[in-house]
PDB file of N, CA, C and O in Angstrom:
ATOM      1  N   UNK A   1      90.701  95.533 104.493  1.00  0.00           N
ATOM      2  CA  UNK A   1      90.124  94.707 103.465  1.00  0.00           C
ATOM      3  C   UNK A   1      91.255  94.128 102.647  1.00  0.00           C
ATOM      4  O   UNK A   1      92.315  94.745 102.539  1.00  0.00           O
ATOM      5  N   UNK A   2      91.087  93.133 102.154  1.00  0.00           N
ATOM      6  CA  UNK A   2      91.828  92.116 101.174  1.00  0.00           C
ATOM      7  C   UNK A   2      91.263  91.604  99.964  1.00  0.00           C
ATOM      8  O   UNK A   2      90.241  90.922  99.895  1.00  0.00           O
ATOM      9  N   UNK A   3      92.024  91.992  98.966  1.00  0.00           N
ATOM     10  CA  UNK A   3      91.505  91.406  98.076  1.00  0.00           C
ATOM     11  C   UNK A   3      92.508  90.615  97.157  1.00  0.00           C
ATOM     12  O   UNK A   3      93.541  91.156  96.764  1.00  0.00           O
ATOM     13  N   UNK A   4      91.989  88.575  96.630  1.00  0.00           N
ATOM     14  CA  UNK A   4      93.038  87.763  96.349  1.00  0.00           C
ATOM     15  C   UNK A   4      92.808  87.547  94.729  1.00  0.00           C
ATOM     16  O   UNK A   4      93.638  86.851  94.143  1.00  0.00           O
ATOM     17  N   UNK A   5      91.712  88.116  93.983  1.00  0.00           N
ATOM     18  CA  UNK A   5      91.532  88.086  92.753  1.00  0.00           C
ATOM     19  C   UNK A   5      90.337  87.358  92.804  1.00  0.00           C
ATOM     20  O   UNK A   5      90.067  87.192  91.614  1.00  0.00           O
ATOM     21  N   UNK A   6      89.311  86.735  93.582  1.00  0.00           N
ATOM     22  CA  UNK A   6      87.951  85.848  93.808  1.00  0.00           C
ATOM     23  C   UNK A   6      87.569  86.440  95.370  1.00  0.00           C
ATOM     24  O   UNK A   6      86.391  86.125  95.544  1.00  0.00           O
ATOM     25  N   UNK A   7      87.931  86.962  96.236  1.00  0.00           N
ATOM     26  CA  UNK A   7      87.189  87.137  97.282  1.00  0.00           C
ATOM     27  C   UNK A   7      87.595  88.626  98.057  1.00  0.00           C
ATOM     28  O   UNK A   7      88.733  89.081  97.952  1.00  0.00           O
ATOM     29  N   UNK A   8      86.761  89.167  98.670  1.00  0.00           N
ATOM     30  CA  UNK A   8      86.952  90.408  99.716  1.00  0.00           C
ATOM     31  C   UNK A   8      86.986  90.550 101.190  1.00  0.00           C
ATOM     32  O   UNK A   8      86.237  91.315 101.798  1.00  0.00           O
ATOM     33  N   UNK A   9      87.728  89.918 101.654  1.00  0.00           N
ATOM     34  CA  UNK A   9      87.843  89.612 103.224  1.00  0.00           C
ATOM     35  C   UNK A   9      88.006  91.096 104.212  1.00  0.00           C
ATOM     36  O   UNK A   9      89.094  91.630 104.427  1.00  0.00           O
ATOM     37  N   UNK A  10      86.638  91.620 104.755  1.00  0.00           N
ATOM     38  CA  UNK A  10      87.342  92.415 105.524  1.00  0.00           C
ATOM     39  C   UNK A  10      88.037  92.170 107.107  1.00  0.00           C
ATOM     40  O   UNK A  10      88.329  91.033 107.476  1.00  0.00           O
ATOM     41  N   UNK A  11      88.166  92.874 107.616  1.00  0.00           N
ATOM     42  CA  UNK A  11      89.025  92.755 109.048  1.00  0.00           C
ATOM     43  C   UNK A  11      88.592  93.850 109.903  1.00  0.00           C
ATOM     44  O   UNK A  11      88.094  94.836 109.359  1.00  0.00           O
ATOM     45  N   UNK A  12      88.696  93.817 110.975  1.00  0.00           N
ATOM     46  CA  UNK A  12      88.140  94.926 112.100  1.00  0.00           C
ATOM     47  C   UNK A  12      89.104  94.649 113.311  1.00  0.00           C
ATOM     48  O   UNK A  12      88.841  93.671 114.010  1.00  0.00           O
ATOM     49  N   UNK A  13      89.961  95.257 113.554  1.00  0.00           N
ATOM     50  CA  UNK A  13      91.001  95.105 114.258  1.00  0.00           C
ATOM     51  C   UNK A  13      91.739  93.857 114.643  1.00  0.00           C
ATOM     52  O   UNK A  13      91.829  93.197 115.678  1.00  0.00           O
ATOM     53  N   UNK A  14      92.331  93.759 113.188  1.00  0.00           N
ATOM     54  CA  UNK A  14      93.077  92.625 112.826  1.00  0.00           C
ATOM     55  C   UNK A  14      92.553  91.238 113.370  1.00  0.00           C
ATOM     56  O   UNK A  14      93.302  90.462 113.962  1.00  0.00           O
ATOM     57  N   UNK A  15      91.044  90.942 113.098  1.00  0.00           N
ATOM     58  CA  UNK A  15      90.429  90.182 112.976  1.00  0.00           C
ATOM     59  C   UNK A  15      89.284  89.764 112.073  1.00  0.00           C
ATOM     60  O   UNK A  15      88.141  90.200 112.206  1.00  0.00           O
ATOM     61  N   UNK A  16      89.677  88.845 111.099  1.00  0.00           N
ATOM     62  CA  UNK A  16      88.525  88.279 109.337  1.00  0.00           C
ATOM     63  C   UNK A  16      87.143  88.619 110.560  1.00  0.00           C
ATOM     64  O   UNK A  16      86.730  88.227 111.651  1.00  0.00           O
ATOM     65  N   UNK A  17      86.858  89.540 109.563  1.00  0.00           N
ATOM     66  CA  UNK A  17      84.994  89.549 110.448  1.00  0.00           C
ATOM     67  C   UNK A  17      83.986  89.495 109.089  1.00  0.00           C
ATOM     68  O   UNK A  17      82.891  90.019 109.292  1.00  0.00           O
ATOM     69  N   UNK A  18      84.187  88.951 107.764  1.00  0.00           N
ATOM     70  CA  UNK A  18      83.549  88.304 106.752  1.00  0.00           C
ATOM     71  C   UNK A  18      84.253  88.213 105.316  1.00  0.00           C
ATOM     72  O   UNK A  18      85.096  88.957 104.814  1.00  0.00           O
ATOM     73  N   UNK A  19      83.781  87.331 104.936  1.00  0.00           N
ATOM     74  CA  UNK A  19      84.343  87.032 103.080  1.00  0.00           C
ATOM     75  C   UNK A  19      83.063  86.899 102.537  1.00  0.00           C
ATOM     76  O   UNK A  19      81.952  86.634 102.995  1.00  0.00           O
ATOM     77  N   UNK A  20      83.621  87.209 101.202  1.00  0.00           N
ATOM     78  CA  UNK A  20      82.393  87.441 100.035  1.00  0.00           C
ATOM     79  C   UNK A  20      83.343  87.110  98.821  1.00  0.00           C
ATOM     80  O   UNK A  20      84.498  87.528  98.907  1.00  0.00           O
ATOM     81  N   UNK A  21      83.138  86.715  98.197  1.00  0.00           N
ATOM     82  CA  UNK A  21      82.933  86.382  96.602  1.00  0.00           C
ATOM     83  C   UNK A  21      82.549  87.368  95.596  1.00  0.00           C
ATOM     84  O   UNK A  21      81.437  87.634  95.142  1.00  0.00           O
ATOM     85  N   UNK A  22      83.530  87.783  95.382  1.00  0.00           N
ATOM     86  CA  UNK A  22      83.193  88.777  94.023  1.00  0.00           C
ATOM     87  C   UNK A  22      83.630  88.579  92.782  1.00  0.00           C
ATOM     88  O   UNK A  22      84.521  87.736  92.672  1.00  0.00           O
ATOM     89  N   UNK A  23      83.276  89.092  91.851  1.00  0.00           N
ATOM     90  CA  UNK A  23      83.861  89.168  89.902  1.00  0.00           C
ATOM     91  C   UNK A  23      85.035  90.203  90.152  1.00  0.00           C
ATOM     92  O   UNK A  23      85.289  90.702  91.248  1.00  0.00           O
ATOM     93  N   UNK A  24      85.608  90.411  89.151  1.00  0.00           N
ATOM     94  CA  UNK A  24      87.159  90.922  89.200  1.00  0.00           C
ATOM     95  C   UNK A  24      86.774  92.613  88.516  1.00  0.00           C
ATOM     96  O   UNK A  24      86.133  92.865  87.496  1.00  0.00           O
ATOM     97  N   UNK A  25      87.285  93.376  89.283  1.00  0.00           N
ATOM     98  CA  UNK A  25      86.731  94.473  89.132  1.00  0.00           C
ATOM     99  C   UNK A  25      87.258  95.174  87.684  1.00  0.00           C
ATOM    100  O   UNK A  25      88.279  94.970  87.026  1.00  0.00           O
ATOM    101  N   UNK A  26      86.081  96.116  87.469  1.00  0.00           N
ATOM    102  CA  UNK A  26      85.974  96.885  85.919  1.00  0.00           C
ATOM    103  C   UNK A  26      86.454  97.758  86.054  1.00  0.00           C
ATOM    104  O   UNK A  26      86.677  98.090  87.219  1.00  0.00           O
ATOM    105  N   UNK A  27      86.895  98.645  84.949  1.00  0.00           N
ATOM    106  CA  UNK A  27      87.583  99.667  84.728  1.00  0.00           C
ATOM    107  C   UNK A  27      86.104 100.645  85.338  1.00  0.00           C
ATOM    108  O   UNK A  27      84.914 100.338  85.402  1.00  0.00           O
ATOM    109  N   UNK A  28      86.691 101.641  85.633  1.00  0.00           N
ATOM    110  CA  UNK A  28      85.256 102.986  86.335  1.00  0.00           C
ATOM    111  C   UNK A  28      86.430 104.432  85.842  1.00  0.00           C
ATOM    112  O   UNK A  28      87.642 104.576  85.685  1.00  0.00           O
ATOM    113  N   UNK A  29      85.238 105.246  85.746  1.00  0.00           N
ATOM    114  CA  UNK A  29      85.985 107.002  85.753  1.00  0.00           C
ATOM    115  C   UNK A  29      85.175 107.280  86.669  1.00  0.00           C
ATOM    116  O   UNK A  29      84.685 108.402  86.540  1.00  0.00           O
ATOM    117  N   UNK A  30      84.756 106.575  87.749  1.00  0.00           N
ATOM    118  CA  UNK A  30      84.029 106.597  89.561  1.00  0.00           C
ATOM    119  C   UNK A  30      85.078 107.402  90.121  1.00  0.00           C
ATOM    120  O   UNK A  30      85.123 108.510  90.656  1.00  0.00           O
ATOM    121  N   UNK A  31      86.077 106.324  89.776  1.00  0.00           N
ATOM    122  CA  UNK A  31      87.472 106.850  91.083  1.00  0.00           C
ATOM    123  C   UNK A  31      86.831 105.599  91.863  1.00  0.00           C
ATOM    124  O   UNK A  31      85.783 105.006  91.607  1.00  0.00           O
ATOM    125  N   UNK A  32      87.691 105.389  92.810  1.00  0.00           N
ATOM    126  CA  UNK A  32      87.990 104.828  94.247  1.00  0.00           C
ATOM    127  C   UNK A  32      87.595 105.365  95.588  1.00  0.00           C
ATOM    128  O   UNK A  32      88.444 106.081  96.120  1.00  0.00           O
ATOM    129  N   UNK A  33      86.831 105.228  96.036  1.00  0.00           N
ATOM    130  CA  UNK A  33      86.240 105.684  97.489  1.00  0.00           C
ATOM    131  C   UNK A  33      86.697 104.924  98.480  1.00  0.00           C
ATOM    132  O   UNK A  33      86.281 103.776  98.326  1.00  0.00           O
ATOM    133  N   UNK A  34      87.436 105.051  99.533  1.00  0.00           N
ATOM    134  CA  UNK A  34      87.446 104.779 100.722  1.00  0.00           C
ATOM    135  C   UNK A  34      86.474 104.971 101.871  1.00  0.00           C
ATOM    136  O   UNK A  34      86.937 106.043 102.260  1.00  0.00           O
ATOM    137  N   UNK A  35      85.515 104.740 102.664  1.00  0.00           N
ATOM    138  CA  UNK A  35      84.441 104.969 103.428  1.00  0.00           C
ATOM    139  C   UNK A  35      83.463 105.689 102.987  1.00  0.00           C
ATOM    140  O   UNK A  35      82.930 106.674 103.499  1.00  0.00           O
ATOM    141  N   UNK A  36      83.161 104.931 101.604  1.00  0.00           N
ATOM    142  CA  UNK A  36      81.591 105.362 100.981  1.00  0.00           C
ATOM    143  C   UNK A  36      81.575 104.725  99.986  1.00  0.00           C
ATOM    144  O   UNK A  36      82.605 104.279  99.480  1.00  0.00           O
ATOM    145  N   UNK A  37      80.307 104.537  99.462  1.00  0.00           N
ATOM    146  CA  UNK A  37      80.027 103.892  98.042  1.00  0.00           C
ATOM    147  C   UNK A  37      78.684 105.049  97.354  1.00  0.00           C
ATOM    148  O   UNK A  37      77.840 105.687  97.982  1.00  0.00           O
ATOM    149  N   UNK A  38      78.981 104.958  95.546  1.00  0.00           N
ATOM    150  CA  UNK A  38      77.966 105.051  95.021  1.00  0.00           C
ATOM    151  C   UNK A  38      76.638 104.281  95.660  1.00  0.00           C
ATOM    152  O   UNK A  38      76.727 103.222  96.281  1.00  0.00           O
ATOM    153  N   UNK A  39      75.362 105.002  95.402  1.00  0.00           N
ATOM    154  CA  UNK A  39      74.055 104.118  95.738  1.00  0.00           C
ATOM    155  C   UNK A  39      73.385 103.424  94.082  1.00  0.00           C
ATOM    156  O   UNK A  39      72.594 102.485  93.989  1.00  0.00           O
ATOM    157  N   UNK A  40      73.860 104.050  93.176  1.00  0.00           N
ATOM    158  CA  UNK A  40      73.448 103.664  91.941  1.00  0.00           C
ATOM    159  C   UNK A  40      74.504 103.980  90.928  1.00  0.00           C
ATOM    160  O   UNK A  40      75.167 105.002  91.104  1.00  0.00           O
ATOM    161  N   UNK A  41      74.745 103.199  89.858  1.00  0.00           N
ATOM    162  CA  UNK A  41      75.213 103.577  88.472  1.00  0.00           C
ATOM    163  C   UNK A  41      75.443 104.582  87.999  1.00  0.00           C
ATOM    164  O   UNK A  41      76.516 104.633  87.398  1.00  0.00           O
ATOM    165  N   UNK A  42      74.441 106.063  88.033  1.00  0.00           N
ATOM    166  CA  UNK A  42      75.153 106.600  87.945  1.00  0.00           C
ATOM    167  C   UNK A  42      75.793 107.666  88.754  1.00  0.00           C
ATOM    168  O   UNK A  42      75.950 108.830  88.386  1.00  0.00           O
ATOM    169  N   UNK A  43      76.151 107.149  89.909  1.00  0.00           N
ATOM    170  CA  UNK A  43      76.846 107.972  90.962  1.00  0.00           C
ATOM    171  C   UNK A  43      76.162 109.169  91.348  1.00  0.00           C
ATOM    172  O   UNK A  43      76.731 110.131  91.864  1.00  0.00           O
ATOM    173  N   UNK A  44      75.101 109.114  91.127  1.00  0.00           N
ATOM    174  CA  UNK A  44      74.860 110.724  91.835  1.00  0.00           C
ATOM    175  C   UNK A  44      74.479 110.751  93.196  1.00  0.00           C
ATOM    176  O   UNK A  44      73.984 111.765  93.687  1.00  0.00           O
ATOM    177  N   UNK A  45      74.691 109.615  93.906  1.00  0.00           N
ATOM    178  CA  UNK A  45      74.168 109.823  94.985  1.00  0.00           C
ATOM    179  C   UNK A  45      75.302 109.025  95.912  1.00  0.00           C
ATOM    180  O   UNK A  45      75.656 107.952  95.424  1.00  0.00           O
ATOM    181  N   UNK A  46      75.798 109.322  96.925  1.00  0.00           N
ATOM    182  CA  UNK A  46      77.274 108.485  97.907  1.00  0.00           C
ATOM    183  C   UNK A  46      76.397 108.309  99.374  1.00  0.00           C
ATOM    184  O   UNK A  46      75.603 109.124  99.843  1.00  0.00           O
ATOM    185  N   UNK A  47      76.802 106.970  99.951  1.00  0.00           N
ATOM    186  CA  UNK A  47      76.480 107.316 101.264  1.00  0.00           C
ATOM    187  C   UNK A  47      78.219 106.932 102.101  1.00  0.00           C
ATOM    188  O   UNK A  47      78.978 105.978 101.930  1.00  0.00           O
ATOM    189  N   UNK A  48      78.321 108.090 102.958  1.00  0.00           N
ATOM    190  CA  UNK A  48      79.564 108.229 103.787  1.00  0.00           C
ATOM    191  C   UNK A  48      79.636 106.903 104.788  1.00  0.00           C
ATOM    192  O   UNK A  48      78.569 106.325 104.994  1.00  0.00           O
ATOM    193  N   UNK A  49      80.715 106.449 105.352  1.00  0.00           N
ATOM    194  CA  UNK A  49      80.978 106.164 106.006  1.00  0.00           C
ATOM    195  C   UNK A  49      80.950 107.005 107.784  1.00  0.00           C
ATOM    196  O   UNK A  49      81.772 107.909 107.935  1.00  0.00           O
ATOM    197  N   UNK A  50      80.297 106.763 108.638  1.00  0.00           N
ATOM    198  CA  UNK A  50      80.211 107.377 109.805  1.00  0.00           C
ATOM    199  C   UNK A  50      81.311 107.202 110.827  1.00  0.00           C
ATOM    200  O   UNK A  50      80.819 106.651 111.812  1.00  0.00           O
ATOM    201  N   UNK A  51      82.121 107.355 110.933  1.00  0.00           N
ATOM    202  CA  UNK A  51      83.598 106.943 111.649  1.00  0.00           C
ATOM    203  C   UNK A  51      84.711 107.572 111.296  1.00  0.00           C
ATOM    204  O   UNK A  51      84.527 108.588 110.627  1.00  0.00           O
ATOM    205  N   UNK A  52      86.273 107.165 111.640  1.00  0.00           N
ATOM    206  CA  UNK A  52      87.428 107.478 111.650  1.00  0.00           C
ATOM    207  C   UNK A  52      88.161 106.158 111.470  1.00  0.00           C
ATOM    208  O   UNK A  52      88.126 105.143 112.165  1.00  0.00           O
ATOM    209  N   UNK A  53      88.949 106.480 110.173  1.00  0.00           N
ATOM    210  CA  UNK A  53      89.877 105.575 110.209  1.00  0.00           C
ATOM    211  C   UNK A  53      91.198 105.994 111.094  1.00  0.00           C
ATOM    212  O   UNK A  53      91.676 107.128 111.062  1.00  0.00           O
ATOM    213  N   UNK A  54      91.825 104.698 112.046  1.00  0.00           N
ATOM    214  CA  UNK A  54      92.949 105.142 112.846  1.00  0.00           C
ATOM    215  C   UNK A  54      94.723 105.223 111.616  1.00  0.00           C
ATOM    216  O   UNK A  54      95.646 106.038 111.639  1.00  0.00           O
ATOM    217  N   UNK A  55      94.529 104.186 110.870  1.00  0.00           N
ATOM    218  CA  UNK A  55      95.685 103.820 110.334  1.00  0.00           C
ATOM    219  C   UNK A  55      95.080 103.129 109.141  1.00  0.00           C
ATOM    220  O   UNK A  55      93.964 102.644 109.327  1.00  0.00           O
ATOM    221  N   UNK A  56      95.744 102.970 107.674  1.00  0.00           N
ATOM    222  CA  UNK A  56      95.356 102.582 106.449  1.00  0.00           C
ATOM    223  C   UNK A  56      96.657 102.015 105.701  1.00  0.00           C
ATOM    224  O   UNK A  56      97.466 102.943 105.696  1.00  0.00           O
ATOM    225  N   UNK A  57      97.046 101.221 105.253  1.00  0.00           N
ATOM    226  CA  UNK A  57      98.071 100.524 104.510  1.00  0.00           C
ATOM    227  C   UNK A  57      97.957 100.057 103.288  1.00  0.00           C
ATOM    228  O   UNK A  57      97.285  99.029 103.371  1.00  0.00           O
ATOM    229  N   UNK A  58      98.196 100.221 102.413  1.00  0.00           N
ATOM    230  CA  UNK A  58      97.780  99.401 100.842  1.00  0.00           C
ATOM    231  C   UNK A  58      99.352  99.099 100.322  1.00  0.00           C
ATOM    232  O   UNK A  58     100.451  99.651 100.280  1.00  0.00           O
ATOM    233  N   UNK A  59      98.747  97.942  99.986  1.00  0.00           N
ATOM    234  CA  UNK A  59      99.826  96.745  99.391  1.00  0.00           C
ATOM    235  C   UNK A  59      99.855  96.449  98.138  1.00  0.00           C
ATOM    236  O   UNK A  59      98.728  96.504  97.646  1.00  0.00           O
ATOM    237  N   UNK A  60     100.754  96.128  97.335  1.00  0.00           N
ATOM    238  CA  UNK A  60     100.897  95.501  96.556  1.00  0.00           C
ATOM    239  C   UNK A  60     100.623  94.001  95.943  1.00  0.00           C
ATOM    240  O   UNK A  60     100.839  93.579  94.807  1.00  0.00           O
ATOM    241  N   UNK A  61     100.151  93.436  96.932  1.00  0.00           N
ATOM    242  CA  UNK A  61      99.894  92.211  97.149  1.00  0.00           C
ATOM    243  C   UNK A  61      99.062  91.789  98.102  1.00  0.00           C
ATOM    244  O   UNK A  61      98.716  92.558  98.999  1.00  0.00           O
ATOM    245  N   UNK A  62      98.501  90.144  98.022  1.00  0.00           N
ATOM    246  CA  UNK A  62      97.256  90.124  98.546  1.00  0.00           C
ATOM    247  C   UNK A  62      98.162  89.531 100.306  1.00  0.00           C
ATOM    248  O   UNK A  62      99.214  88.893 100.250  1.00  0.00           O
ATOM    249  N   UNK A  63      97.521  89.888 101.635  1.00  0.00           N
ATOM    250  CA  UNK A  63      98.265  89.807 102.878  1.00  0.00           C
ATOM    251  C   UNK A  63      97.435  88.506 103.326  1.00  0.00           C
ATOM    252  O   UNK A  63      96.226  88.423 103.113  1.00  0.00           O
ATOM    253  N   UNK A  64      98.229  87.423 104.009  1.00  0.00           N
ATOM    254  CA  UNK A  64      97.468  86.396 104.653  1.00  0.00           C
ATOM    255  C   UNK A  64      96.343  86.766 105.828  1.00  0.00           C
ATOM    256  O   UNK A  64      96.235  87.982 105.985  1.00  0.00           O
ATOM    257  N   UNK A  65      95.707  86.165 106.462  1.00  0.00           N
ATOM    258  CA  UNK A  65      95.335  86.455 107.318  1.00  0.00           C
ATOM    259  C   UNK A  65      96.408  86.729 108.760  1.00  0.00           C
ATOM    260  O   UNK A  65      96.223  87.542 109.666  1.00  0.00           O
ATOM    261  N   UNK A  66      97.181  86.067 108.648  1.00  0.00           N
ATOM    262  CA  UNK A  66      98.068  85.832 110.073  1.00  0.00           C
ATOM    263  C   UNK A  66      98.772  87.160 109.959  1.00  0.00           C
ATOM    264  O   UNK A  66      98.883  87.968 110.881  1.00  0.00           O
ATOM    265  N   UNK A  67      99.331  87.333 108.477  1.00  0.00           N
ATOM    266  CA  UNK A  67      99.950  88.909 107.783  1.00  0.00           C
ATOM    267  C   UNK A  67      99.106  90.025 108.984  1.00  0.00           C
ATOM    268  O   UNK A  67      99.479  90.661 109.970  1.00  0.00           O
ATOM    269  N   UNK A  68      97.838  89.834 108.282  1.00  0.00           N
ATOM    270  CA  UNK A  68      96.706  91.015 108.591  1.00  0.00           C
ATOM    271  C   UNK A  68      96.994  91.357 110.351  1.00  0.00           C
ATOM    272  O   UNK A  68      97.461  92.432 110.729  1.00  0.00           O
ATOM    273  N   UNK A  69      96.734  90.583 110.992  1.00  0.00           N
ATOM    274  CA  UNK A  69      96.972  90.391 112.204  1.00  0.00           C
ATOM    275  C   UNK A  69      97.902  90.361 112.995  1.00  0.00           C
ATOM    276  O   UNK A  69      97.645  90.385 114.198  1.00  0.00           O
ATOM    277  N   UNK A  70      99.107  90.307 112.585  1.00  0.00           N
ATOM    278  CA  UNK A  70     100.500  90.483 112.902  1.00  0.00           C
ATOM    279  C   UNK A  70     100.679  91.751 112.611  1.00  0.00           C
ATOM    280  O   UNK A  70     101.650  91.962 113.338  1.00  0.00           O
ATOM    281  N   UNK A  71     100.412  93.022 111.953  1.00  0.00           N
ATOM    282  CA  UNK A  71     100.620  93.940 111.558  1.00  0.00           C
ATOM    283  C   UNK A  71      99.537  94.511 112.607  1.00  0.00           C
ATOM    284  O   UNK A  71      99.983  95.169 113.546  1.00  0.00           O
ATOM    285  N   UNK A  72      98.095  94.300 112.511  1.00  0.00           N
ATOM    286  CA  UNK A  72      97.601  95.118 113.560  1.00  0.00           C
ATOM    287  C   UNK A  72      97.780  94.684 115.561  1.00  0.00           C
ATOM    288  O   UNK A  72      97.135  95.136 116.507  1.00  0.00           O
ATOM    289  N   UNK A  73      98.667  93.886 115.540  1.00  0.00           N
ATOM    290  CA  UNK A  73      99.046  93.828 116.722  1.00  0.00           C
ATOM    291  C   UNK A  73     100.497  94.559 116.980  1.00  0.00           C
ATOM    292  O   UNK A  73     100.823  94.647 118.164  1.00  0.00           O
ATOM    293  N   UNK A  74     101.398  95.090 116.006  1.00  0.00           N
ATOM    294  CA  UNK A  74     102.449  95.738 116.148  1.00  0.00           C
ATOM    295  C   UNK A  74     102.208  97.222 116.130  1.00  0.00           C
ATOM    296  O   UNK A  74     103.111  98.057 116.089  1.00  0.00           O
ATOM    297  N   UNK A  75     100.869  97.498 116.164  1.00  0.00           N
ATOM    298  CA  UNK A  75     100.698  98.828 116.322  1.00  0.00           C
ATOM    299  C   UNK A  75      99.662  99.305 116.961  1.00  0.00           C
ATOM    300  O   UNK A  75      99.478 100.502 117.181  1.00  0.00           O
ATOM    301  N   UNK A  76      98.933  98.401 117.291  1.00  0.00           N
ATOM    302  CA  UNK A  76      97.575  98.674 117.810  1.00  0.00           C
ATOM    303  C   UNK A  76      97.525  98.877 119.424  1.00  0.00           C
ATOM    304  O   UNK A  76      96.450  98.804 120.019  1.00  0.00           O
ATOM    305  N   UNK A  77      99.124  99.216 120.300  1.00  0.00           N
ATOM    306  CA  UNK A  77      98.961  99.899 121.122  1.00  0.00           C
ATOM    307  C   UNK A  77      99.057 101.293 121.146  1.00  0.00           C
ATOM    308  O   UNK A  77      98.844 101.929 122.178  1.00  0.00           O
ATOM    309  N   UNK A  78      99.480 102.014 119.668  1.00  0.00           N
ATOM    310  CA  UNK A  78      99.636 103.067 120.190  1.00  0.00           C
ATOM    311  C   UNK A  78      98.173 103.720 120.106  1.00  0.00           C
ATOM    312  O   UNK A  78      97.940 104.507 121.023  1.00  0.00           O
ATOM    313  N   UNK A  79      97.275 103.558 119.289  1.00  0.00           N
ATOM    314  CA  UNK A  79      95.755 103.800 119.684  1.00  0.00           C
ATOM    315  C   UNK A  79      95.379 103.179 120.540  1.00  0.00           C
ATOM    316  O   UNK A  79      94.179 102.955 120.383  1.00  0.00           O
ATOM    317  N   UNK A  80      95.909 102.590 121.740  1.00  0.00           N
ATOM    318  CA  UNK A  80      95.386 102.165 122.866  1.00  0.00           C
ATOM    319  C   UNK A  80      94.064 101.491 122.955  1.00  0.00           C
ATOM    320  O   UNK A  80      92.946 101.679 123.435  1.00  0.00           O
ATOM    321  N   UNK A  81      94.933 100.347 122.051  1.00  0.00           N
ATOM    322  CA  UNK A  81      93.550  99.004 122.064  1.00  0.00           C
ATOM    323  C   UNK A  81      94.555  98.006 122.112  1.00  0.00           C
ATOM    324  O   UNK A  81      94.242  96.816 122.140  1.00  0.00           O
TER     325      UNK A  81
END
């Protein structure tokens, strides 16, 4: 996923597979979830993500698309895809 300060582009093996338009995110004492979200406000309820992440990178900055994709082709043989 990418985010440029107006949109959330995710990727699925280093390929844009949708954008969305979002507001600029709020301060939370949520925390940050990786493969789950709250279902309501007030968090009492998460639904998981069903899978395995192979590899995860976070940047400092927002990555082009060609970025995104150049990076998962320099590694994406050793999970043998």
């Amino acid at each position: 996923m990418s985010y440029d300060g107006t949109s959330v582009r995710a990727y699925l093996n280093g390929v844009k597979k949708s954008t969305t338009s979002v507001t600029a995110p709020t301060a939370s004492t949520a925390g940050f979830l990786f493969g789950a979200r709250h279902q309501n406000s007030g968090f009492g309820s998460t639904d998981y993500m069903k899978g395995t992440y192979y590899q995860m990178r976070i940047y400092n900055t927002n990555l082009a698309d060609a970025d995104v994709t150049s990076n998962f082709n320099a590694i994406k043989t050793t999970y043998g895809l």
